[in-house]
C-alpha positions in Angstrom: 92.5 78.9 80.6 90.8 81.0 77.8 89.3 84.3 79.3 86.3 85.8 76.9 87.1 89.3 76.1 83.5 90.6 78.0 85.5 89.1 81.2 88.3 90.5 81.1 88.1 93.7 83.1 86.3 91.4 86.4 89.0 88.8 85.8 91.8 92.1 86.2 90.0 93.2 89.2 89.9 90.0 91.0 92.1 88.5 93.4 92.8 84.6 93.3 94.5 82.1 95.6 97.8 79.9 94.8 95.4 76.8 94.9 93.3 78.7 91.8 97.0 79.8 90.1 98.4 76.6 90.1 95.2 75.3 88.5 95.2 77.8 85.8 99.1 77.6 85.5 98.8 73.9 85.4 101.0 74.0 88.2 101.2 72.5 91.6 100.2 74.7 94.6 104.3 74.2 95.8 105.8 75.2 92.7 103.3 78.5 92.5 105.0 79.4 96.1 108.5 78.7 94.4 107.8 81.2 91.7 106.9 83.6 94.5 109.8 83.0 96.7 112.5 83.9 93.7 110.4 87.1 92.9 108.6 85.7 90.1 105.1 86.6 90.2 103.5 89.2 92.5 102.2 88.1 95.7 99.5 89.8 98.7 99.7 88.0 102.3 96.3 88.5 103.9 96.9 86.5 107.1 98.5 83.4 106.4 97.2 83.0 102.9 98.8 84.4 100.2 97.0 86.1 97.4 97.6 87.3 93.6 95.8 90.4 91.9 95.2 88.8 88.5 96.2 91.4 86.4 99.5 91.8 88.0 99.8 88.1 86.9 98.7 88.3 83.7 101.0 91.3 83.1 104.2 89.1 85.0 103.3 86.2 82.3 103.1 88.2 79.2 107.1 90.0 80.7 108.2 86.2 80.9 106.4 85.4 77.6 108.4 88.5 75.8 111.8 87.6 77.3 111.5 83.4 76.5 110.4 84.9 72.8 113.8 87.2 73.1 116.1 84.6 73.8 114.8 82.2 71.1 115.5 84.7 68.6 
């Protein structure tokens, strides 16, 4: 998913579920909740949903990005 540059300070700010992740991960819901069980992306439990502060995803992704770019080198 391609964020417009205008967007990208609400789309920091803004807290989506694992059903909205997986969609913009091209993920499935199950393996979104995998990721987050071995400590790879940040996660917020408000009741019994969990949560993810996009920016603290975006920043997660761009760490993984850097170290897959490492190791190919």
């Amino acid at each position: 998913m391609m964020i417009d540059e205008k967007d990208t300070t609400a789309f920091r700010a803004r807290m989506i579920t694992a059903t909205e992740l997986a969609e913009m991960l091209h993920l499935s819901v199950d393996s979104v909740y995998r990721i987050v069980r071995k400590g790879g992306l940040p996660a917020y439990r408000t009741g019994r949903t969990i949560r993810f502060l996009a920016s603290e995803v975006e920043a997660a992704l761009a760490v993984n990005r850097e170290h897959c770019e490492t190791e190919d080198a």
